[in-house]
C-alpha positions as CSV (number, residue, x, y, z in Angstrom):
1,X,13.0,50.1,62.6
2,X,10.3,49.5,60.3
3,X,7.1,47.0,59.9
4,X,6.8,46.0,56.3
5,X,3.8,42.5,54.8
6,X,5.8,40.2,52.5
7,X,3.7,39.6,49.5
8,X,1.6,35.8,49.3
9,X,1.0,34.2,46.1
10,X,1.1,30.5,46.8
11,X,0.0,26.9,45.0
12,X,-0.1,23.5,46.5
13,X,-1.2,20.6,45.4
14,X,-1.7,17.4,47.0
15,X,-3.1,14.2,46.1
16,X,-3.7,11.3,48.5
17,X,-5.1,7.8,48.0
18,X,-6.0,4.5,50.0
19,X,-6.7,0.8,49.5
20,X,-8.4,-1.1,52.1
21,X,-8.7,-5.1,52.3
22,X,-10.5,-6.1,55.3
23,X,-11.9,-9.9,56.6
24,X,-12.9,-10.8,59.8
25,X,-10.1,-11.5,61.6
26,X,-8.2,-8.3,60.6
27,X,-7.4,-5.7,58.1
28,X,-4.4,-4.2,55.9
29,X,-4.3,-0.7,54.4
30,X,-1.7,1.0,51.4
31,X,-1.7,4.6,51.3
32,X,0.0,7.5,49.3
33,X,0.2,10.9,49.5
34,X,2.0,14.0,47.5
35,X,2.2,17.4,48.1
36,X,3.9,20.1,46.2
37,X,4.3,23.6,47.3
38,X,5.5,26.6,44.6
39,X,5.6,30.2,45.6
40,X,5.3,32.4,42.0
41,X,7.2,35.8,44.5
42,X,11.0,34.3,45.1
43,X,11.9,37.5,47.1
44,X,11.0,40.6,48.3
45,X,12.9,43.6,47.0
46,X,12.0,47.3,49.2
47,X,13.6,50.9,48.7
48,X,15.1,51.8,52.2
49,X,13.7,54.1,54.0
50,X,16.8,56.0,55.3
51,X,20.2,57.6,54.4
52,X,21.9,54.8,52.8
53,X,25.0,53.5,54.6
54,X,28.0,51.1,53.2
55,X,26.6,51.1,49.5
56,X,23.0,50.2,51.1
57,X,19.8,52.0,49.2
58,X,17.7,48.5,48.6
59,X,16.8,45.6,50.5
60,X,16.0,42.1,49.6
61,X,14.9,39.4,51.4
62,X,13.9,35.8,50.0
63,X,10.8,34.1,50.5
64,X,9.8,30.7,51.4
65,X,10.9,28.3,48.4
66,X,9.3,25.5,46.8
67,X,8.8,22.3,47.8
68,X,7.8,18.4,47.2
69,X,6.8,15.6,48.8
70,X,6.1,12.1,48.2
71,X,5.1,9.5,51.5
72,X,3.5,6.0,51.5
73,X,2.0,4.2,54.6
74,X,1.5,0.5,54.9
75,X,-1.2,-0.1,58.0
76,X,-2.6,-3.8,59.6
77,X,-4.6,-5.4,62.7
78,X,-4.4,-8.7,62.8
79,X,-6.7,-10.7,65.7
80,X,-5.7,-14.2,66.7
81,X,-6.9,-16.5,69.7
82,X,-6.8,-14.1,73.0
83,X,-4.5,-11.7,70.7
84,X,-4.1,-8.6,68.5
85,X,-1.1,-7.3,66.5
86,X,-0.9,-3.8,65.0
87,X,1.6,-2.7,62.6
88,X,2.1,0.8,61.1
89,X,4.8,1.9,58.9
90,X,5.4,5.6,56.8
91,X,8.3,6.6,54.4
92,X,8.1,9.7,53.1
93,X,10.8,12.0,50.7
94,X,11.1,15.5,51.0
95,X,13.3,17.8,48.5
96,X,14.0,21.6,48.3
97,X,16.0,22.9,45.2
98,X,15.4,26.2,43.9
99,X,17.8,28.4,42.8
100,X,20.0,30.3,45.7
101,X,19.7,34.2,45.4
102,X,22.9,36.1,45.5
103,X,24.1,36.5,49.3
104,X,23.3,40.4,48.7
105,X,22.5,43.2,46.2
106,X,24.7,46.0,47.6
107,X,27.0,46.0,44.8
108,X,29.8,47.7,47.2
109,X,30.0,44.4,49.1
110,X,31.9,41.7,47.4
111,X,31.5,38.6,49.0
112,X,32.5,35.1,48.2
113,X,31.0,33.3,45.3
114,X,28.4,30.9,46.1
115,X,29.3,27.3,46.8
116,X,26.5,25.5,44.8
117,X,23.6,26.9,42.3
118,X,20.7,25.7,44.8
119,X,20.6,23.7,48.3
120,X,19.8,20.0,46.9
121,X,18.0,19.3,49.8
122,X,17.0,15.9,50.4
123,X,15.0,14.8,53.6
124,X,13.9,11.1,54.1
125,X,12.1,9.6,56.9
126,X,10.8,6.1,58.3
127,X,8.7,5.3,61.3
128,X,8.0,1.9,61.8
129,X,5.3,1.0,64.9
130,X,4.4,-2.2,66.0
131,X,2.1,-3.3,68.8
132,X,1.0,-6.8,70.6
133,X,-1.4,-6.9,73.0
134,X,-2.6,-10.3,74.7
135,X,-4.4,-11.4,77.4
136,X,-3.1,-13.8,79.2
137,X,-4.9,-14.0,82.1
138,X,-8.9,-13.4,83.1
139,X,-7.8,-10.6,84.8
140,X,-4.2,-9.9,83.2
141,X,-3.7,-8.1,79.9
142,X,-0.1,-6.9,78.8
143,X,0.7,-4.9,76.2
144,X,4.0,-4.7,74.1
145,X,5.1,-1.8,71.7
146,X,7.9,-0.9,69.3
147,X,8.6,2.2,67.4
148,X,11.5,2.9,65.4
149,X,12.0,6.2,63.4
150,X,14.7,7.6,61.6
151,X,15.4,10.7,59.6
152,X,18.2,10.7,56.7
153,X,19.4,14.1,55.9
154,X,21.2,14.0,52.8
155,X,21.8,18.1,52.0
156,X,25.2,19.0,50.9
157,X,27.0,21.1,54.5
158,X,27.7,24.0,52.5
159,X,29.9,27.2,53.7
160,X,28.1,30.5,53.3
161,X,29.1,34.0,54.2
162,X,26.3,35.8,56.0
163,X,25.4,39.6,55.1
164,X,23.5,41.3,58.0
165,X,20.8,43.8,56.3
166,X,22.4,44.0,53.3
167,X,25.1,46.2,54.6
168,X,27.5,43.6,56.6
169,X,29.5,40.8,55.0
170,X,29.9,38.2,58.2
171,X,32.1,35.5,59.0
172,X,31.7,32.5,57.2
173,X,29.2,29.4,58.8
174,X,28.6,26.4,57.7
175,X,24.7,24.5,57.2
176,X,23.3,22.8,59.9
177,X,21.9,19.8,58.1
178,X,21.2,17.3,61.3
179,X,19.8,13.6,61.0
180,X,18.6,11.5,63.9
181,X,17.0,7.5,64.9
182,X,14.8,7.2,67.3
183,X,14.1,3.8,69.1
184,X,11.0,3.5,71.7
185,X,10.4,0.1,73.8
186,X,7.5,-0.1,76.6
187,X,5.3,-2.8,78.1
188,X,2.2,-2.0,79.8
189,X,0.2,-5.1,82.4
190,X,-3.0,-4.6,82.7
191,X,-4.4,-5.6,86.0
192,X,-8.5,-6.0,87.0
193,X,-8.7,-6.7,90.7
194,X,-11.7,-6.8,91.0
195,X,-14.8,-5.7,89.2
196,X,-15.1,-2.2,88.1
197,X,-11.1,-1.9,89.3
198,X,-7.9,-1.5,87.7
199,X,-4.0,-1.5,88.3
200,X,-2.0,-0.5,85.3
201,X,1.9,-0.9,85.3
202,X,4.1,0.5,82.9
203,X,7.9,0.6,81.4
204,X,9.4,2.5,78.7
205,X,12.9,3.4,77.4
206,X,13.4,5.7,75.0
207,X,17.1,6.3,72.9
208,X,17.4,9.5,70.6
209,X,20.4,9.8,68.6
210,X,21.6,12.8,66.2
211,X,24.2,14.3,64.3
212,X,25.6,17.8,64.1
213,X,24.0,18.4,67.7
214,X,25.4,19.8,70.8
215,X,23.8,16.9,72.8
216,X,24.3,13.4,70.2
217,X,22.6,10.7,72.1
218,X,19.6,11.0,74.9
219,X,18.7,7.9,76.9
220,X,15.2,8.2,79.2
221,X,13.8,5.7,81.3
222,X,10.1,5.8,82.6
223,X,7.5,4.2,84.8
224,X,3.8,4.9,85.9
225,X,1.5,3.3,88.0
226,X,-2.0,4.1,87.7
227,X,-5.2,2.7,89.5
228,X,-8.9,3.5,88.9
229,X,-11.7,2.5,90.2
230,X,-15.6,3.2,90.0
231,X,-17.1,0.6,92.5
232,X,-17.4,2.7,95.4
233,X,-21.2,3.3,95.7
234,X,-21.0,6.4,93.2
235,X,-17.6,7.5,93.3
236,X,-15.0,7.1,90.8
237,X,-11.6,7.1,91.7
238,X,-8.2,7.4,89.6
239,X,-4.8,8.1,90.5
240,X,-1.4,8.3,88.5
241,X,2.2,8.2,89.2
242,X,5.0,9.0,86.8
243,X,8.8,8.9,87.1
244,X,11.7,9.7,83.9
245,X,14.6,10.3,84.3
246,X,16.5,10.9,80.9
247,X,20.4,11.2,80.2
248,X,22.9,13.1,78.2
249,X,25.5,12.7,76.4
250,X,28.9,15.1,76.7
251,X,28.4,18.3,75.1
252,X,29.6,18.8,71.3
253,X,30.7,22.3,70.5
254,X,29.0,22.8,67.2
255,X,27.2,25.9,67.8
256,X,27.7,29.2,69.4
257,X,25.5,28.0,72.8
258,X,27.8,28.3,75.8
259,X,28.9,24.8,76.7
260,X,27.9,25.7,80.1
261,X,23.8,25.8,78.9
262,X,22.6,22.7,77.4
263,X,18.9,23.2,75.2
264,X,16.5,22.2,77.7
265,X,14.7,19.3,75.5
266,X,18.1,17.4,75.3
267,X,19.5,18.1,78.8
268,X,19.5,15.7,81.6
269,X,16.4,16.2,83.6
270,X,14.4,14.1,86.3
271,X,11.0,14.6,86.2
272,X,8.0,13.6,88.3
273,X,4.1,14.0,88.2
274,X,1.0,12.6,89.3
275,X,-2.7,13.1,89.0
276,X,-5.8,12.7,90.8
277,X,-9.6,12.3,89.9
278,X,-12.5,12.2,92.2
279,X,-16.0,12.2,90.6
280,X,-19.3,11.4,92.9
281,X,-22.4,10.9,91.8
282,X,-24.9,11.6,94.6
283,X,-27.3,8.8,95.4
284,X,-30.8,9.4,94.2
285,X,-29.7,13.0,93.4
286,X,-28.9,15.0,90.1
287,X,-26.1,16.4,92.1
288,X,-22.4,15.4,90.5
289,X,-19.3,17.0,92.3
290,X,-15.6,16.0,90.7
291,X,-12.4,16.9,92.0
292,X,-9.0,16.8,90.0
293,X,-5.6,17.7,91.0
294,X,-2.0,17.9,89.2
295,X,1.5,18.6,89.7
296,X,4.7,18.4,87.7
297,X,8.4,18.7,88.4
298,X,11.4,18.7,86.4
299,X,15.0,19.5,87.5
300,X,17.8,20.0,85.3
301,X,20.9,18.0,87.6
302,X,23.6,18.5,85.1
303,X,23.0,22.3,83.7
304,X,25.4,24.6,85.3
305,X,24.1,27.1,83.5
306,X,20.5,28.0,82.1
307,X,17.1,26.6,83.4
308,X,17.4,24.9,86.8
309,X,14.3,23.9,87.5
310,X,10.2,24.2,86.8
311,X,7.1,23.3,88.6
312,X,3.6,23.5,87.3
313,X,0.5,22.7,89.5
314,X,-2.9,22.5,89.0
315,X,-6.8,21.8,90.6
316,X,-10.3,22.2,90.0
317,X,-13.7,21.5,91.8
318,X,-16.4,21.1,89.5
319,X,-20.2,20.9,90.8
320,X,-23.5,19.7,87.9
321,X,-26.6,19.8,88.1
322,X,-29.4,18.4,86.5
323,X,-32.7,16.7,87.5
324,X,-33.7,16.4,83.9
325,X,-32.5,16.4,80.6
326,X,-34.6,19.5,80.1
327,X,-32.6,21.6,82.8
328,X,-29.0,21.5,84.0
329,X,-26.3,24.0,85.7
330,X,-22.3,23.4,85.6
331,X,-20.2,25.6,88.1
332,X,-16.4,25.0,87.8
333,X,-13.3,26.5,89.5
334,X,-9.4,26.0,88.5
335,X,-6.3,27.1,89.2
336,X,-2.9,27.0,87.6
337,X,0.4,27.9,89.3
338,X,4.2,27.4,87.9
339,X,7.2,28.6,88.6
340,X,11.1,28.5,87.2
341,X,14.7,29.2,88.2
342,X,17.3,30.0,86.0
343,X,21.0,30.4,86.2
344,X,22.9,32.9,84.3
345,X,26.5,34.3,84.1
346,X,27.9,37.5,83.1
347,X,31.8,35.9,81.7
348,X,29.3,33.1,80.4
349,X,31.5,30.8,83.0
350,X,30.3,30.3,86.8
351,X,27.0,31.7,88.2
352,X,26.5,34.9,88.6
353,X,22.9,35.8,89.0
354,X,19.0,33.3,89.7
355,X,16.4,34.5,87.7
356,X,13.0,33.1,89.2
357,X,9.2,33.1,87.8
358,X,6.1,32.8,88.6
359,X,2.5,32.4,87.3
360,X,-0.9,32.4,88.7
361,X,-4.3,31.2,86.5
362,X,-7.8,31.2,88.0
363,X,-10.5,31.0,86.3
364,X,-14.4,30.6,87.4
365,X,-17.1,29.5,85.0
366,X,-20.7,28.8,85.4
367,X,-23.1,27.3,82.7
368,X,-27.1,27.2,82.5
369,X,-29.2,25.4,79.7
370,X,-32.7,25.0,79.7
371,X,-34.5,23.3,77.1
372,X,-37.9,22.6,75.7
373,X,-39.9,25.8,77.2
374,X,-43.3,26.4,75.7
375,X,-43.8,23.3,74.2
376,X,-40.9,22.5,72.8
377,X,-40.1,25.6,70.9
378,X,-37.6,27.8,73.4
379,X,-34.1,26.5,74.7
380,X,-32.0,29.2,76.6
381,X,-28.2,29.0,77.4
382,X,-26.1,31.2,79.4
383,X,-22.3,31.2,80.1
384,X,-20.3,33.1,82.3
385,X,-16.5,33.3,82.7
386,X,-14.4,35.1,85.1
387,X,-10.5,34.4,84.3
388,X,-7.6,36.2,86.5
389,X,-3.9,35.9,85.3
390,X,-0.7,36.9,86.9
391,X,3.2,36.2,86.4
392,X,6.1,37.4,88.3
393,X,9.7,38.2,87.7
394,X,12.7,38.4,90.2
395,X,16.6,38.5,89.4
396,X,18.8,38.2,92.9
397,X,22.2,39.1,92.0
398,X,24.7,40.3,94.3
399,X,22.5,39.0,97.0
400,X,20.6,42.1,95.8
401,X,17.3,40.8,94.7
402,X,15.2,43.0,92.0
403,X,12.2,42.3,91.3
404,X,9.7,43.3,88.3
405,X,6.5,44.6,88.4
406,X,3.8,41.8,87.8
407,X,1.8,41.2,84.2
408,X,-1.6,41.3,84.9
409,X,-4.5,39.8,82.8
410,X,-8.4,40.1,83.6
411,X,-10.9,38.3,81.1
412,X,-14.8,38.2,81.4
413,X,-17.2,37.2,79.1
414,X,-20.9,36.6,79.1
415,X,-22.5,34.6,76.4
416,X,-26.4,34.2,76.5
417,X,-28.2,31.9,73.5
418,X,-31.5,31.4,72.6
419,X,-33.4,29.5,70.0
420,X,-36.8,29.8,69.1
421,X,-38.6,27.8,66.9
422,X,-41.1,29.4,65.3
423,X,-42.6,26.2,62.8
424,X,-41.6,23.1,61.8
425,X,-38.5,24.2,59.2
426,X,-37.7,27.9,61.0
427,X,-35.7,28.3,63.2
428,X,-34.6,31.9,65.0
429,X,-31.1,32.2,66.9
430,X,-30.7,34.9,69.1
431,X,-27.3,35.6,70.7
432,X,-25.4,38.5,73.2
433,X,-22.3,37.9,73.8
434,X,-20.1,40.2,75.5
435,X,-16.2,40.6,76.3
436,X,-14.0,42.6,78.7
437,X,-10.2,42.2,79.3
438,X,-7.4,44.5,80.4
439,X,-4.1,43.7,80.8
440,X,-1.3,45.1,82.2
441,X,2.8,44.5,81.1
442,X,5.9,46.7,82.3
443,X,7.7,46.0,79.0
444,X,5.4,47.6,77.0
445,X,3.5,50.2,79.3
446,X,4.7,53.8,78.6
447,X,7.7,52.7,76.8
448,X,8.8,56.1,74.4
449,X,11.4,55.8,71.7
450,X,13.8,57.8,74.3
451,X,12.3,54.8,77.4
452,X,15.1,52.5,76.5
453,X,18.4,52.8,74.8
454,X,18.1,51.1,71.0
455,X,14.5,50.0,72.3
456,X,11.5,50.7,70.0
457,X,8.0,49.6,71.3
458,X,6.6,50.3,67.2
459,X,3.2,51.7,69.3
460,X,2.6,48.3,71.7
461,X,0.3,48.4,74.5
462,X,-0.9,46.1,76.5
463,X,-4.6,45.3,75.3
464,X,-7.5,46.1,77.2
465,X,-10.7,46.1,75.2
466,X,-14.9,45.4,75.0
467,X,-16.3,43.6,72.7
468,X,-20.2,43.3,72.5
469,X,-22.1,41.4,69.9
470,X,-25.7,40.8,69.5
471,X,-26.9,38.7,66.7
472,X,-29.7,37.4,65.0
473,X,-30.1,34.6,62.5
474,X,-32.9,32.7,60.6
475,X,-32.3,28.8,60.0
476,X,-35.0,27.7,57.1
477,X,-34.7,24.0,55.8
478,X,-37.1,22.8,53.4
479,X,-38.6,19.4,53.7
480,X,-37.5,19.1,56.9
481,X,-39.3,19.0,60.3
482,X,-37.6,20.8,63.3
């Protein structure tokens, strides 16, 4: 194994424009925008570094190619009676078509020809929005959006032969060149009970089609209900529900991915969350105390194979405060927790073993400012954070459960400001800042070249390092008065 850079010599150019025509009843934009990329190094040529095997005593590898595109956006807001309409639409052209490289310099491998000179890629893509929002009521306000947006792949599907490091000819694959539309319908009611109180209701349906995919069409249906409130003698109140539960279509064998594990983004999957806020402001005190809270769960129904399910939770208590604008103190505490099952297979058929995680975030800060000291020419800042991370790992197979030591991250950091200012136009900044973290991962831990079998760490360690930094700087404007 070896580390080698690849060499960066770029250019890209851009130009963008916009026209605006705006009255008082609405507005309508035309944009454009180009961008072209060119790379002057087309590959990377290196002398190998051991006994050459099957012909092999160079290397090449290409580099990123160049690249154009051209887009144009058409934007407008138009206000009428009780009523607004939005409309937003963007085409844009993409094309890649520089010369392929041979499929491999060893001159003892002979694989097919090439079947074209270059890729003649050709990208296009459309996304229209549009959005009406009226109110119909005093109290009632409903909101209707659109989106369409579609993506035409036009590259040739070309049949090349892979050559693995310059020293295997592969089997022949073909390009992957996929295309997709994408159609979005929701309508949101807006509800004021009373003064200073909302009830928000909303529907949405979502349909994802693509081509050359294992998964072809996605369906997803959602709903949220949401209230919020801030009438309660100081204390502000929101809460949110939210329910999807998307579709699949049958699986399409066009890749190597076992039939039996379907990409999580276009597997079926029912997912749930909701939130909370709490915020109270104390009466006739500079005391402010918020609470918020999280959660999140998706399951996979349809997966035999491959992630099962995955939960992530979260809260936090924050605390302020501040009798003046001069003086003020934050103190905040969250926590994060998730965790995951997984399904594998040894035959890649039924279930064979559950492979579980889980994670664990704290994380403590506390912030004091104080302003305006000796007459307006000291302010004084100090932060403190305390972070504690942890993730687990457990594979039950057999009904023999083995379980991996933990990772284990510690971060603290103290940051301390000050600014002085010494006359009207100078101004001194003082700074300490100051950094600790360990860490702590089995997989890279006192892992030798003879540790694992065909396992090189290249010298990885987990990092644990200090950082301290103490600065000074001199502000100086002239004319001005600070």
């Amino acid at each position: 194994m070896a580390a080698m850079p690849l060499p960066i010599d770029y250019e890209t150019d851009e130009l963008a424009g916009r026209i605006i025509y705006q009255t008082g009843s609405g507005l309508i934009s035309l944009g454009f925008h180009s961008s072209k990329f060119s790379n002057r190094d087309t590959s990377l040529t290196w002398q190998n570094a051991y006994t050459a095997f099957n012909g092999e005593t160079e290397g090449r590898k290409g580099l990123a190619p160049d690249n154009e595109a051209v887009g144009w956006s058409l934007n407008g807001r138009y206000r009428f009676w009780d009523s607004t309409l939005t409309l937003s639409h963007r085409s844009t052209e993409m094309n890649q078509n520089e010369p392929f490289l041979p499929y491999t310099i060893n001159a003892s491998l002979t694989p097919a020809d090439l079947p074209a000179a270059s890729l003649n890629g050709e990208v296009k893509s459309t996304r229209t929005t549009l959005s009406f929002t009226r109110r119909l009521t005093r109290y009632l306000t409903v909101n209707i959006h659109g989106q369409v947006h579609e993506r035409d792949n036009s590259t040739p599907i070309l049949t090349m032969v892979p050559v693995l490091g310059d020293v295997f000819a592969l089997e022949s694959k073909q390009s992957r060149a996929y295309s997709f539309d994408f159609k979005r319908a929701r309508i949101a009611f807006d509800y004021r009970l009373l003064y200073g109180t909302r009830l928000i209701l909303g529907l949405q349906s979502d349909e994802r089609k693509r081509t050359r995919s294992e998964i072809v069409e996605n369906k997803e249906e959602r709903y949220w209900l949401k209230f919020a409130s801030n009438t309660f003698n100081g204390l502000r109140i929101s809460l949110r529900y939210e329910d999807r539960e998307r579709e699949a279509s049958p699986f399409q064998p066009v890749t190597n991915n076992n039939p039996l594990t379907v990409r999580y983004h276009q597997a079926a999957r029912n997912q749930t969350s909701w939130r909370i806020d709490l915020d109270y402001e104390f009466r006739n005190s500079p005391y402010t105390i918020s609470l918020n809270a999280d959660a999140v769960t998706n399951d996979y129904p349809e997966s035999t194979l491959g992630l099962q399910r995955d939960d992530d939770n979260r809260w936090g208590v924050n605390l302020s405060y501040q009798p003046s604008d001069r003086f003020s103190w934050r103190l905040s505490h969250q926590k994060q927790t998730s965790e995951s099952e997984i399904f594998g297979s040894n035959a890649f058929s039924t279930r064979d073993w559950i492979y579980s995680t889980y994670g664990d975030v704290e994380t403590t800060s506390v912030i004091i400012e104080r302003k305006e000291l000796f007459r307006n020419r000291l302010g004084l800042s100090l932060e403190y954070l305390h972070t504690d991370g942890s993730d687990g790992y457990n594979t039950e197979f057999d009904s023999i459960s083995n379980v991996f030591p933990e990772l284990v991250s510690k971060h603290r950091s103290l940051d301390f400001n000050a600014l002085l200012r010494v006359r009207p136009g100078l101004v001194v900044k003082f700074r300490y800042y100051r950094e600790e973290f360990d860490s702590a991962d089995w997989a890279l831990d006192q892992v030798t070249p003879i540790t694992l079998t065909n396992v090189l760490g290249m010298g990885l360690v987990s990092p644990n390092y200090t950082i301290s930094l103490a600065s000074v700087s001199f502000v100086l404007s002239i004319g001005a008065n600070l």
